[in-house]
DRENKOL-576352 format. One record per residue (C-alpha): residue number from 1; residue in three letters; chain; x, y, z. Coordinates in pm, whole numbers, padded with zeros to 5 digits. Example, Ala and Ser with C-alpha at 12.3 -4.5 7.8 and 13.67 -1.06 7.14 Angstrom:
// residues 2
(1, 'ala', 'A', (01230, -00450, 00780))
(2, 'ser', 'A', (01367, -00106, 00714))
END
This chain:
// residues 136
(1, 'unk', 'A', (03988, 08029, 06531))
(2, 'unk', 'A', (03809, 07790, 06717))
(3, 'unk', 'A', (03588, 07944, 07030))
(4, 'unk', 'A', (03602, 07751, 07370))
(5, 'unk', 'A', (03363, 07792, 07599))
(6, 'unk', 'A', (03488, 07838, 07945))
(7, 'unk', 'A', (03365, 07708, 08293))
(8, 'unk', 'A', (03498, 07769, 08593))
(9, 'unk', 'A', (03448, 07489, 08913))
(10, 'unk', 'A', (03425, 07853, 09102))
(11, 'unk', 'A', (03131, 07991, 08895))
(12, 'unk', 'A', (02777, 07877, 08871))
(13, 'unk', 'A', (02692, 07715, 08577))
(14, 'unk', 'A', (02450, 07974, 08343))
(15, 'unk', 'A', (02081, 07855, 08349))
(16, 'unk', 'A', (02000, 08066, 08088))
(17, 'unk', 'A', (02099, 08089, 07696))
(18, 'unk', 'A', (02456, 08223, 07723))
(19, 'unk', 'A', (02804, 08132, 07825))
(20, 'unk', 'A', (02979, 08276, 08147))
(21, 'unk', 'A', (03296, 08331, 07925))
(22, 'unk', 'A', (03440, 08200, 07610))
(23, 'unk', 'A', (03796, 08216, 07495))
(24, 'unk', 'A', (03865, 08255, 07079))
(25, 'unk', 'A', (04245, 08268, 07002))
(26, 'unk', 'A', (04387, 08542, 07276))
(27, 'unk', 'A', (04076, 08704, 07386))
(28, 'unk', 'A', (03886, 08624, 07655))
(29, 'unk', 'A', (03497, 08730, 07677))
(30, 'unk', 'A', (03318, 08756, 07975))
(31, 'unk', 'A', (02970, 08783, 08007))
(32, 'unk', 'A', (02818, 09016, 08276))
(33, 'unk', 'A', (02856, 08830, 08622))
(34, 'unk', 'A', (02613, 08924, 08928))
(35, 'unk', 'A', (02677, 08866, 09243))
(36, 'unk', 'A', (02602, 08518, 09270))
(37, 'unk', 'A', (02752, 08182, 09418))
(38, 'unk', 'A', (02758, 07882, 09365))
(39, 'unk', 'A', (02448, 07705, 09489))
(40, 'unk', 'A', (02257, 08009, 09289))
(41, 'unk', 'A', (02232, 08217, 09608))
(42, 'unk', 'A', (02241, 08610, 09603))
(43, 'unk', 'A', (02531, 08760, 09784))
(44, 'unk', 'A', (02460, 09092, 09933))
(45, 'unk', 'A', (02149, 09115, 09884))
(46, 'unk', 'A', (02101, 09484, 09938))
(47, 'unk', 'A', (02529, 09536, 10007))
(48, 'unk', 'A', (02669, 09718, 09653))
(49, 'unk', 'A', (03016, 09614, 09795))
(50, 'unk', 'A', (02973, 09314, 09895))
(51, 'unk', 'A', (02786, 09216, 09559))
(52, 'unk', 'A', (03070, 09400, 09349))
(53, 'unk', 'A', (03331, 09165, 09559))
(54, 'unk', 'A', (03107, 08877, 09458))
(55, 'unk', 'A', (03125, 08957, 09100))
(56, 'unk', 'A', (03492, 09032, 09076))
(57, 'unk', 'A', (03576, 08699, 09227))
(58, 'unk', 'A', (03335, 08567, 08977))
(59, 'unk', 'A', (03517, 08739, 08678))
(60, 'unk', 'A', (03860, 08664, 08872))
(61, 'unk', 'A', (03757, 08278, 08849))
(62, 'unk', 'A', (03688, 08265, 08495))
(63, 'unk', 'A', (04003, 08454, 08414))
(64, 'unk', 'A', (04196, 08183, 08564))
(65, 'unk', 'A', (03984, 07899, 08441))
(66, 'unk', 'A', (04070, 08081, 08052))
(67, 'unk', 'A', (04470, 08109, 08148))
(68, 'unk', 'A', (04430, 08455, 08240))
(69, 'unk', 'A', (04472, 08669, 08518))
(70, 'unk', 'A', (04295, 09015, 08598))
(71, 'unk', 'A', (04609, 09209, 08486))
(72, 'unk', 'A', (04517, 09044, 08170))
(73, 'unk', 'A', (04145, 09251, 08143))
(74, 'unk', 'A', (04170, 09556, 07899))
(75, 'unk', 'A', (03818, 09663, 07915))
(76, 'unk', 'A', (03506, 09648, 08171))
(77, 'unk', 'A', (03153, 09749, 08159))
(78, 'unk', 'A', (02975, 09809, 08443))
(79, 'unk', 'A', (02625, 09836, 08513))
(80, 'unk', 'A', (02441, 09991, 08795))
(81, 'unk', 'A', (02104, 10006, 08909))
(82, 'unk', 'A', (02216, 10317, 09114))
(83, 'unk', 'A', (02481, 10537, 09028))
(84, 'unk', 'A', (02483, 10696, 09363))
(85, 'unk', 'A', (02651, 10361, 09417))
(86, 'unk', 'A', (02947, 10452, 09182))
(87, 'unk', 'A', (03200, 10507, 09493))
(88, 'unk', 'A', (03161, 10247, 09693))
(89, 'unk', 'A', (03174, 10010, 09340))
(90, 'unk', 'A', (03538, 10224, 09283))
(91, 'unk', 'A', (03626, 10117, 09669))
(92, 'unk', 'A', (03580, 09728, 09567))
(93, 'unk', 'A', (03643, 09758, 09224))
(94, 'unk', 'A', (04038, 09878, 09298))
(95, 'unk', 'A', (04103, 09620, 09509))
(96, 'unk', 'A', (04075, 09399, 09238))
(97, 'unk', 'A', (04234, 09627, 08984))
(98, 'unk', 'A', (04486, 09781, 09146))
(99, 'unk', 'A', (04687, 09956, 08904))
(100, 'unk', 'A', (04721, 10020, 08508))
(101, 'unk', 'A', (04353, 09989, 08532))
(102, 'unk', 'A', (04147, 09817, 08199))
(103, 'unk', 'A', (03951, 10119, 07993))
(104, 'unk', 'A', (03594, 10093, 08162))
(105, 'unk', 'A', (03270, 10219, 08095))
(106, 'unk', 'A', (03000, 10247, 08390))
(107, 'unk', 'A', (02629, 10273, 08276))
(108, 'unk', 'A', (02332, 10308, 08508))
(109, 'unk', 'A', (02054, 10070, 08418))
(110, 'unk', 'A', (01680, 10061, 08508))
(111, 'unk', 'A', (01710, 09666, 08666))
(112, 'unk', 'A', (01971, 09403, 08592))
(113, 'unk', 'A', (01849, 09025, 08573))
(114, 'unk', 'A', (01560, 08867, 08788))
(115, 'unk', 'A', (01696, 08655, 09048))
(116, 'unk', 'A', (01770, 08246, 09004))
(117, 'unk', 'A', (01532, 08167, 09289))
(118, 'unk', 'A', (01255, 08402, 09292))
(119, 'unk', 'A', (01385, 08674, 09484))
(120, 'unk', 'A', (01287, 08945, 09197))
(121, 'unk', 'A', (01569, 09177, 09125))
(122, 'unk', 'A', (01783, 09226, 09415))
(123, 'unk', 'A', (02113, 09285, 09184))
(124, 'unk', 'A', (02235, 09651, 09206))
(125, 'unk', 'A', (02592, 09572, 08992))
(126, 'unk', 'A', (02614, 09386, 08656))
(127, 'unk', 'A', (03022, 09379, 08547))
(128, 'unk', 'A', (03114, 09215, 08210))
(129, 'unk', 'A', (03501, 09205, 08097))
(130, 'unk', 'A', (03743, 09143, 07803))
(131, 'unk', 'A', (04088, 08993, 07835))
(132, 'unk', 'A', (04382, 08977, 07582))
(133, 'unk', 'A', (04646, 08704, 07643))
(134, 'unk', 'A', (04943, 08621, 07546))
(135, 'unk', 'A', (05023, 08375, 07275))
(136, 'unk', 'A', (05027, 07984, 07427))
END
């Protein structure tokens, strides 16, 4: 089975040795996605919801850019640098998944990846998912 690497015009571009997602037959990988835009900006800094919104429309993105949608994701990790934060992740977190939720693991972490411009580590939520498709 061949594995295609997928980008998404809505997703930054990795500047580090990994792939945002990659598609092999009817799975669909996706790496762990901060809350970051574009132009390599943090979003939130210092707002757990508003970087777990970031990072679900990053996932979201790549799902559609692999022929997938959310309803598609069977199985999330997240990571948090707080897990006092685990709520207000669970407020964001079922607005994207609103129902017949994908099994999920939540782990809290000591720091998640330094910042793209020098900003240290302002991430507080890491989420990586897995998707199974239907046959195209």
């Amino acid at each position: 089975m061949p594995k295609i690497i997928v980008t998404s015009p809505r997703v930054r571009t990795p500047q580090r040795p990994f792939s945002n997602a990659v598609r092999c037959g009817n799975t669909i990988y996706v790496a762990g996605q901060l809350s970051i835009d574009l132009e390599g900006n943090t979003v939130g800094t210092g707002d757990i919801r508003a970087q777990t919104r970031q990072v679900l429309e990053n996932i979201k993105a790549l799902m559609q850019a692999a022929g997938a949608t959310l309803n598609d994701v069977v199985k999330t990790t997240i990571y948090l640098t707080d897990m006092r934060s685990h709520e207000a992740v669970n407020e964001v977190y079922t607005q994207f998944f609103p129902a017949r939720f994908p099994a999920r693991t939540t782990v809290a972490v000591a720091a998640l990846a330094p910042a793209i411009r020098g900003e240290g580590n302002p991430f507080l939520v890491e989420i990586d998912a897995v998707a199974m498709v239907a046959d195209t």
